[in-house]
mmCIF file of the N, C-alpha and C atoms, coordinates in Angstrom:
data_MODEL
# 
_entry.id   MODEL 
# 
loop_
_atom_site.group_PDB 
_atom_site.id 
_atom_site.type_symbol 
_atom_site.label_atom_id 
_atom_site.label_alt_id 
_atom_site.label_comp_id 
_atom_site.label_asym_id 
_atom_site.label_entity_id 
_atom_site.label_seq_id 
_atom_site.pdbx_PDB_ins_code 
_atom_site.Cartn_x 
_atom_site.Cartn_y 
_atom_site.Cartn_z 
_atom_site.occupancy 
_atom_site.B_iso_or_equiv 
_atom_site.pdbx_formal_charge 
_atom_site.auth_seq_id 
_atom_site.auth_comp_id 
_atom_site.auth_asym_id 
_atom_site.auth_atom_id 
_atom_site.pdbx_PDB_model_num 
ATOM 1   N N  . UNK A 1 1  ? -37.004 -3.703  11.226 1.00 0.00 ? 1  UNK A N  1 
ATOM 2   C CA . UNK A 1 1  ? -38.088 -4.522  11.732 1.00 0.00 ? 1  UNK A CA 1 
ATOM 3   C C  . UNK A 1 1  ? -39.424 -4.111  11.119 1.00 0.00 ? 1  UNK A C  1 
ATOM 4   N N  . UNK A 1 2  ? -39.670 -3.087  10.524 1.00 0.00 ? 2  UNK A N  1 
ATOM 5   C CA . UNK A 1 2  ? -40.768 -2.586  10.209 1.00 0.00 ? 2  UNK A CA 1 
ATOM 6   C C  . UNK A 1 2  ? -40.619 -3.349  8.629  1.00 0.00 ? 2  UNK A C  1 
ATOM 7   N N  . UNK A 1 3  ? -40.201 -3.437  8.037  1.00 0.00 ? 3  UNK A N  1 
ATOM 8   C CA . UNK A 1 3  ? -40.668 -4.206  6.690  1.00 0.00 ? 3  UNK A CA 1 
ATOM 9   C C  . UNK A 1 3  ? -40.689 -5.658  6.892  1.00 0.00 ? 3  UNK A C  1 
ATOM 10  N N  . UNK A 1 4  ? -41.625 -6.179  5.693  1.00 0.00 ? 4  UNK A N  1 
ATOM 11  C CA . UNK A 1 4  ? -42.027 -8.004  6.119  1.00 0.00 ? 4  UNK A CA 1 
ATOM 12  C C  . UNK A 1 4  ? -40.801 -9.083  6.354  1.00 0.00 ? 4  UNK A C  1 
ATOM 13  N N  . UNK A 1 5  ? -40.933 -10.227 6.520  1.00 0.00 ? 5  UNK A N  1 
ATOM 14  C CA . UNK A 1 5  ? -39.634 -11.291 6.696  1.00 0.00 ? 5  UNK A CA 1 
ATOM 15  C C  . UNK A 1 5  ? -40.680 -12.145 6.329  1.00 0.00 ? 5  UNK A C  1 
ATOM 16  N N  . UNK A 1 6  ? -39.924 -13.090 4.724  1.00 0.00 ? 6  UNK A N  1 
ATOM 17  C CA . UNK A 1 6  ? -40.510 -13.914 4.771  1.00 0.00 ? 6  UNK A CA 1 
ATOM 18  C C  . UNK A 1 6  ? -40.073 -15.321 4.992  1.00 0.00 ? 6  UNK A C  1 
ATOM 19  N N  . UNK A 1 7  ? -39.291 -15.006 6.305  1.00 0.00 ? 7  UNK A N  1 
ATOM 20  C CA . UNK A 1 7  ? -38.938 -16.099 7.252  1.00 0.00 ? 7  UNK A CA 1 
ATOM 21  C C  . UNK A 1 7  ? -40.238 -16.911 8.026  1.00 0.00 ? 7  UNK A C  1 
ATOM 22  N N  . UNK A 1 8  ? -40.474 -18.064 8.444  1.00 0.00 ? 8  UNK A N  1 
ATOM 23  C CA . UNK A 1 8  ? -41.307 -18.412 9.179  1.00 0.00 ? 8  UNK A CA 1 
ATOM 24  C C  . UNK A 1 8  ? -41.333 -17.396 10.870 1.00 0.00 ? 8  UNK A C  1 
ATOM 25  N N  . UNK A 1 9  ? -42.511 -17.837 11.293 1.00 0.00 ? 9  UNK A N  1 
ATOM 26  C CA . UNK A 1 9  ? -42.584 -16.315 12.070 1.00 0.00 ? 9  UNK A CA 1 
ATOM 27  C C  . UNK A 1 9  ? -42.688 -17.542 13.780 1.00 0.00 ? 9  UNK A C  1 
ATOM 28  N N  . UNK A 1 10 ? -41.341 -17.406 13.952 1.00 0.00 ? 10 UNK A N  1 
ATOM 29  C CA . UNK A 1 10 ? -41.918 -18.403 15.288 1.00 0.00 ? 10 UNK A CA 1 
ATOM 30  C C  . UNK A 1 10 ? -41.670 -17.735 16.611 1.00 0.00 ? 10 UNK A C  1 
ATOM 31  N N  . UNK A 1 11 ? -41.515 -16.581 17.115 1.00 0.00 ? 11 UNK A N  1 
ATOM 32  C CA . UNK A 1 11 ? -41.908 -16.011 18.310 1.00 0.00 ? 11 UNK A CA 1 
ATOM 33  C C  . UNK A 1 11 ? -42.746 -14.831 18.276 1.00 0.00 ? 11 UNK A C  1 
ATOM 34  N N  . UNK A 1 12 ? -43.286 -14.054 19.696 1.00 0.00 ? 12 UNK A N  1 
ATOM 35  C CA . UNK A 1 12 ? -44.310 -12.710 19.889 1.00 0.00 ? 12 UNK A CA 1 
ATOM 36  C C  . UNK A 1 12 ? -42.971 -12.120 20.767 1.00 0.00 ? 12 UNK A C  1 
ATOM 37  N N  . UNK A 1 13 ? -42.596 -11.198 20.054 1.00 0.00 ? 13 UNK A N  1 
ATOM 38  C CA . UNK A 1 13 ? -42.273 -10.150 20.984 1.00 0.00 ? 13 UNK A CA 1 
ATOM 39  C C  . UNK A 1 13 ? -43.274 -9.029  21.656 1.00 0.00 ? 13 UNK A C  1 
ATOM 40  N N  . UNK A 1 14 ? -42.498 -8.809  22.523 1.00 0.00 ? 14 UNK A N  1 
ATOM 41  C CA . UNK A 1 14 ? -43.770 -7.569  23.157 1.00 0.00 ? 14 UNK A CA 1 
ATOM 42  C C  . UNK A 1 14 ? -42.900 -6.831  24.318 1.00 0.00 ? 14 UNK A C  1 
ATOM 43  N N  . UNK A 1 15 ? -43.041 -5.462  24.185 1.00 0.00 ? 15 UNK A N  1 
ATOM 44  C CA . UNK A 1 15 ? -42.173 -4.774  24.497 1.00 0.00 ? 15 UNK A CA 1 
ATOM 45  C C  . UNK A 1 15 ? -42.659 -4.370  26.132 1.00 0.00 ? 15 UNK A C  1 
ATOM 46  N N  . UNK A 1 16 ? -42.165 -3.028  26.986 1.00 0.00 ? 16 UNK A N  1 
ATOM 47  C CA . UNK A 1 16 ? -42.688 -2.919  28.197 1.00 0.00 ? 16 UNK A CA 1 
ATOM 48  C C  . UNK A 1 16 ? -44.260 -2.706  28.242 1.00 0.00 ? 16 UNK A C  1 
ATOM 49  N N  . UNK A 1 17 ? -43.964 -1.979  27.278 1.00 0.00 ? 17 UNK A N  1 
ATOM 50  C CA . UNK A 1 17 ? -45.599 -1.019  27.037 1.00 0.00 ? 17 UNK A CA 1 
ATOM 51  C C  . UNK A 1 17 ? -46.377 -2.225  26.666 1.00 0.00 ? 17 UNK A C  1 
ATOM 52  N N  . UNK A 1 18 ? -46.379 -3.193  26.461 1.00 0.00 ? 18 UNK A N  1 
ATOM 53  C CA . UNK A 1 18 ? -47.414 -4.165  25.656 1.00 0.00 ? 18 UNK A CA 1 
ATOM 54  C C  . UNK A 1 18 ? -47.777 -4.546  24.104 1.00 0.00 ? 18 UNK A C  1 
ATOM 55  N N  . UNK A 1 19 ? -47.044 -3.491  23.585 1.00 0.00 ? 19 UNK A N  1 
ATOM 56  C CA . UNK A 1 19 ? -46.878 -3.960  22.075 1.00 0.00 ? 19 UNK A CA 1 
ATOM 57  C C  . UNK A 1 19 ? -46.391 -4.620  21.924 1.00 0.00 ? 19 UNK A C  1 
ATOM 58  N N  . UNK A 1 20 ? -46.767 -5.585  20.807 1.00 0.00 ? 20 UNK A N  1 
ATOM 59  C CA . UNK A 1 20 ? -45.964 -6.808  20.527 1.00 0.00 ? 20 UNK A CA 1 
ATOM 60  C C  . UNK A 1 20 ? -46.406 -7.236  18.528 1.00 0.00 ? 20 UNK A C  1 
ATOM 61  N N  . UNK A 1 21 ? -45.621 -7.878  18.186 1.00 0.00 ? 21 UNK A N  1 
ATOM 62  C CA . UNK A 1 21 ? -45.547 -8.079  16.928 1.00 0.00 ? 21 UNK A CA 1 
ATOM 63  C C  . UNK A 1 21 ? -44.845 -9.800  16.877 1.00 0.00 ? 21 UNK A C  1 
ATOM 64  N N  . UNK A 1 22 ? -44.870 -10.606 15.625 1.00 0.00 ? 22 UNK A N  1 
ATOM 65  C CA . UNK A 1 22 ? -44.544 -11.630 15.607 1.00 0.00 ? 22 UNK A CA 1 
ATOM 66  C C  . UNK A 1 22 ? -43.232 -11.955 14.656 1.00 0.00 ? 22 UNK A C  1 
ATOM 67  N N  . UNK A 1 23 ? -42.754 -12.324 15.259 1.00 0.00 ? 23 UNK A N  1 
ATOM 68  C CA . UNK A 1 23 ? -41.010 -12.266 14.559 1.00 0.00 ? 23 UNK A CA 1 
ATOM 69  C C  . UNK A 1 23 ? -39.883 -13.749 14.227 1.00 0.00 ? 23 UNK A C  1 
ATOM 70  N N  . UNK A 1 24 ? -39.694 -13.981 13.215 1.00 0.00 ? 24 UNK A N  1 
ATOM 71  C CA . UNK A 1 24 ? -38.465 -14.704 12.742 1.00 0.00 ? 24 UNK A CA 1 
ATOM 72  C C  . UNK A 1 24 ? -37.530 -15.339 13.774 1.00 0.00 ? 24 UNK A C  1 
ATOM 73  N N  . UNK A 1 25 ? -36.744 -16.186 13.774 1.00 0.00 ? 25 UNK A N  1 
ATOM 74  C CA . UNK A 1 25 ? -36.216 -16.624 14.934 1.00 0.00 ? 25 UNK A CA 1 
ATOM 75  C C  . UNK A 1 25 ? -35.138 -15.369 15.203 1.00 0.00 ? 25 UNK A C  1 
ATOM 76  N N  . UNK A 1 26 ? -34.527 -15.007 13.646 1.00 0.00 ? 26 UNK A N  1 
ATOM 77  C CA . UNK A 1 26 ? -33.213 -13.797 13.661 1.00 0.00 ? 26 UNK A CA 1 
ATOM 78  C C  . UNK A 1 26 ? -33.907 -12.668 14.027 1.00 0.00 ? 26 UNK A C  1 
ATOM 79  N N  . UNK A 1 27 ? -35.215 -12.346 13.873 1.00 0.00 ? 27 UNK A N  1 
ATOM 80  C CA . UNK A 1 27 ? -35.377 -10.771 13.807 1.00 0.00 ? 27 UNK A CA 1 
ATOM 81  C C  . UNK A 1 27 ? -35.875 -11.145 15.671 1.00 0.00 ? 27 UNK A C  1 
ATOM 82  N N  . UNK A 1 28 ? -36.223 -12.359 16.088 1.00 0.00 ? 28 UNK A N  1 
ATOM 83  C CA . UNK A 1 28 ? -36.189 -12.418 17.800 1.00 0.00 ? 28 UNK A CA 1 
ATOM 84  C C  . UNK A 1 28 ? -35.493 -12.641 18.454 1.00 0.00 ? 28 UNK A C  1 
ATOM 85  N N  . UNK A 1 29 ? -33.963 -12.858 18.048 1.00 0.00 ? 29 UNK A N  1 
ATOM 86  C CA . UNK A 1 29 ? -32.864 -12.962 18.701 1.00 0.00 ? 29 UNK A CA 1 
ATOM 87  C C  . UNK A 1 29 ? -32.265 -11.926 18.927 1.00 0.00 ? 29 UNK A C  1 
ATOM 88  N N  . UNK A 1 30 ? -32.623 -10.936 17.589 1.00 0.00 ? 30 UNK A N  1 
ATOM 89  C CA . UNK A 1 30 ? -32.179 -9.479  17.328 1.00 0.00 ? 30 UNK A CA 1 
ATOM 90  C C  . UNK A 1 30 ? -33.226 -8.829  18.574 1.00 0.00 ? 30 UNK A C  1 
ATOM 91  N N  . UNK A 1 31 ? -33.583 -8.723  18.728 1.00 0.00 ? 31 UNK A N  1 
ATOM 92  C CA . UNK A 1 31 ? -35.100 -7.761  19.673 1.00 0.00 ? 31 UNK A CA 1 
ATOM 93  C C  . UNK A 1 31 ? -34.605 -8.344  20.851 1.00 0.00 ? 31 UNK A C  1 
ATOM 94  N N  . UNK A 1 32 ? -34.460 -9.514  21.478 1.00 0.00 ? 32 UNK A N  1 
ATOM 95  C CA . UNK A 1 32 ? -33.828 -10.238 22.372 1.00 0.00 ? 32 UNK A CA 1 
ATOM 96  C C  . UNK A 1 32 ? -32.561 -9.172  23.282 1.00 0.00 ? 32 UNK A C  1 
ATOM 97  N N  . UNK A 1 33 ? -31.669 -8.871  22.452 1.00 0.00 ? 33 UNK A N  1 
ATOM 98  C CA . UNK A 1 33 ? -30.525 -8.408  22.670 1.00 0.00 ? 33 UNK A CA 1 
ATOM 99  C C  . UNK A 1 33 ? -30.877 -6.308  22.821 1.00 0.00 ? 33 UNK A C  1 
ATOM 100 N N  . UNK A 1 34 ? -32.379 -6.173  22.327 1.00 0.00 ? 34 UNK A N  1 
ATOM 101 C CA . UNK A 1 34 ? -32.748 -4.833  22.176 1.00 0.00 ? 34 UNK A CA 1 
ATOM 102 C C  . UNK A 1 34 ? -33.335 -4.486  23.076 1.00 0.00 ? 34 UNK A C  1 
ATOM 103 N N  . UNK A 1 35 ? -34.540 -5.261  23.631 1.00 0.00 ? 35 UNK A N  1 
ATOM 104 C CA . UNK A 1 35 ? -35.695 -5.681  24.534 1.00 0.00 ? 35 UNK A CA 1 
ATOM 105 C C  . UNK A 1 35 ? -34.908 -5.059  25.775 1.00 0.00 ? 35 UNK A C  1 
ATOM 106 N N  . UNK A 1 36 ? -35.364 -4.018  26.616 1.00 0.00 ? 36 UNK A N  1 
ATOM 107 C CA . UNK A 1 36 ? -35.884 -3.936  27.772 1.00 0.00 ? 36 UNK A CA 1 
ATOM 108 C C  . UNK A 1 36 ? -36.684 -3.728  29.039 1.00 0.00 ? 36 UNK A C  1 
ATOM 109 N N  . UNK A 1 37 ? -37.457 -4.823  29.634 1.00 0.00 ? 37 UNK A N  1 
ATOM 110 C CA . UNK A 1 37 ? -38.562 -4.843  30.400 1.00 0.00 ? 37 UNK A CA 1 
ATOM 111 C C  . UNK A 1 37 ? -39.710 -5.941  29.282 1.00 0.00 ? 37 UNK A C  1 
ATOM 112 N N  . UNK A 1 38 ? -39.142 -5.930  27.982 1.00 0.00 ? 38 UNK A N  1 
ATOM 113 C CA . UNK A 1 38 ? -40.515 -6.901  27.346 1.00 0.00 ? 38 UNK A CA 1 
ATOM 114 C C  . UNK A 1 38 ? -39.544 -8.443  27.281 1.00 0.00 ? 38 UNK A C  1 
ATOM 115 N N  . UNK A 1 39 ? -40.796 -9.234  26.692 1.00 0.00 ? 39 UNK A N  1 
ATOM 116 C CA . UNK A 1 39 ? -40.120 -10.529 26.342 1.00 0.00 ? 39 UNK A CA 1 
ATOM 117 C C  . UNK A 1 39 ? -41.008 -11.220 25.392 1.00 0.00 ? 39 UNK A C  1 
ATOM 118 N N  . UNK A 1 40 ? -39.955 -12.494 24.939 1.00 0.00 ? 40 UNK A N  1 
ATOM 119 C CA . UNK A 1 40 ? -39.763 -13.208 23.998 1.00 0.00 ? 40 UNK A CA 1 
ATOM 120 C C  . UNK A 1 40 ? -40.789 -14.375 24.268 1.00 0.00 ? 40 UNK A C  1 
ATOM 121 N N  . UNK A 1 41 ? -41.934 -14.696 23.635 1.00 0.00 ? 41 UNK A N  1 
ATOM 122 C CA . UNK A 1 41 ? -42.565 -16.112 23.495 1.00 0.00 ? 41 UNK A CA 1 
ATOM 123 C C  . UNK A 1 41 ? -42.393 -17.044 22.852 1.00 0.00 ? 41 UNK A C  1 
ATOM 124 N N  . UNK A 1 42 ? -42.158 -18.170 22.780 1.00 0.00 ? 42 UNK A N  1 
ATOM 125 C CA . UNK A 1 42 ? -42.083 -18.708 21.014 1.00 0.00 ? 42 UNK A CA 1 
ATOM 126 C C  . UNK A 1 42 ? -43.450 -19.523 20.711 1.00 0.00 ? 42 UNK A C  1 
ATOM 127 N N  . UNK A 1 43 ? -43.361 -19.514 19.402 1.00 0.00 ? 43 UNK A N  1 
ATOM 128 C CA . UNK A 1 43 ? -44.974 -20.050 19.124 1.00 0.00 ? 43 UNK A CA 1 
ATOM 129 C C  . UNK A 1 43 ? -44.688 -21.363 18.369 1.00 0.00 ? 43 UNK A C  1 
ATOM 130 N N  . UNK A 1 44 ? -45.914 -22.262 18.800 1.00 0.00 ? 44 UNK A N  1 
ATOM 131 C CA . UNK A 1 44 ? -45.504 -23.637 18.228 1.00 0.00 ? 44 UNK A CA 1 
ATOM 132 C C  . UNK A 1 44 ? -45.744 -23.790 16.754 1.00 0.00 ? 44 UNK A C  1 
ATOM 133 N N  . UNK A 1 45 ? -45.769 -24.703 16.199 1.00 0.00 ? 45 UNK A N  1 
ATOM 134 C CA . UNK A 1 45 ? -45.624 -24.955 14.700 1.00 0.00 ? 45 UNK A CA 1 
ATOM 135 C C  . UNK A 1 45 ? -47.053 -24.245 14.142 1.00 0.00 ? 45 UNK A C  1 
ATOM 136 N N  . UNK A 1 46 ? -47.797 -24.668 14.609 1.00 0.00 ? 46 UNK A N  1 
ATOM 137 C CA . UNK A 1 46 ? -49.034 -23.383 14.093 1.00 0.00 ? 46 UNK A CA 1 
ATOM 138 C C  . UNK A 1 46 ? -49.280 -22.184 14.628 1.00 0.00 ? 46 UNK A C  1 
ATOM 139 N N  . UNK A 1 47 ? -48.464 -21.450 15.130 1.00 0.00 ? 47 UNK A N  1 
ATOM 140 C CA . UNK A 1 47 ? -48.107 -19.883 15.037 1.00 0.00 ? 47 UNK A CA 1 
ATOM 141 C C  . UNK A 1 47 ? -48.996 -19.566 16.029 1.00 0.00 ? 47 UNK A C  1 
ATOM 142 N N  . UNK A 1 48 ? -48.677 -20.523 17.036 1.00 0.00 ? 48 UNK A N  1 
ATOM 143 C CA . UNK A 1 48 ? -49.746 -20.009 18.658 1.00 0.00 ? 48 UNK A CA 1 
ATOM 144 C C  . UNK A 1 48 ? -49.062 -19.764 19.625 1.00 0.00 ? 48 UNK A C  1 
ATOM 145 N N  . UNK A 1 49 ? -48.718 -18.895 20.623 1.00 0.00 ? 49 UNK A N  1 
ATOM 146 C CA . UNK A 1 49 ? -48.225 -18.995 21.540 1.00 0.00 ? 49 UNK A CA 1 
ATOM 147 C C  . UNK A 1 49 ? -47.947 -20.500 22.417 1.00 0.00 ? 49 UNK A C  1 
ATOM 148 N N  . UNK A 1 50 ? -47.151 -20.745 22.557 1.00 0.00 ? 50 UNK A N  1 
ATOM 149 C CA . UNK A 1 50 ? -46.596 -22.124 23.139 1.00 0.00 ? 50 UNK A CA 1 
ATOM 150 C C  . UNK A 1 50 ? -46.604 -22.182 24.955 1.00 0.00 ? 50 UNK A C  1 
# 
């Protein structure tokens, strides 16, 4: 997760603590299944929270 994806970036993950980063649909399905206590946003076609 730490190197770029140059997948379109359509959700914010964000973990318990409040970090959060913006992620690929695969690299947020992946975090999805990793994630516990944070969650998944998805962002609309211009990369805004939805």
């Amino acid at each position: 997760m730490s190197a770029p994806c140059g997948e379109p970036l359509t959700h914010q993950v964000t973990d318990a603590a409040g970090a959060s980063f913006l992620a690929c649909r695969a690299h947020a399905a992946d975090a999805a299944e990793r994630l516990i206590g944070g969650t998944l946003t998805a962002l609309d076609e211009g990369g805004h929270r939805g």
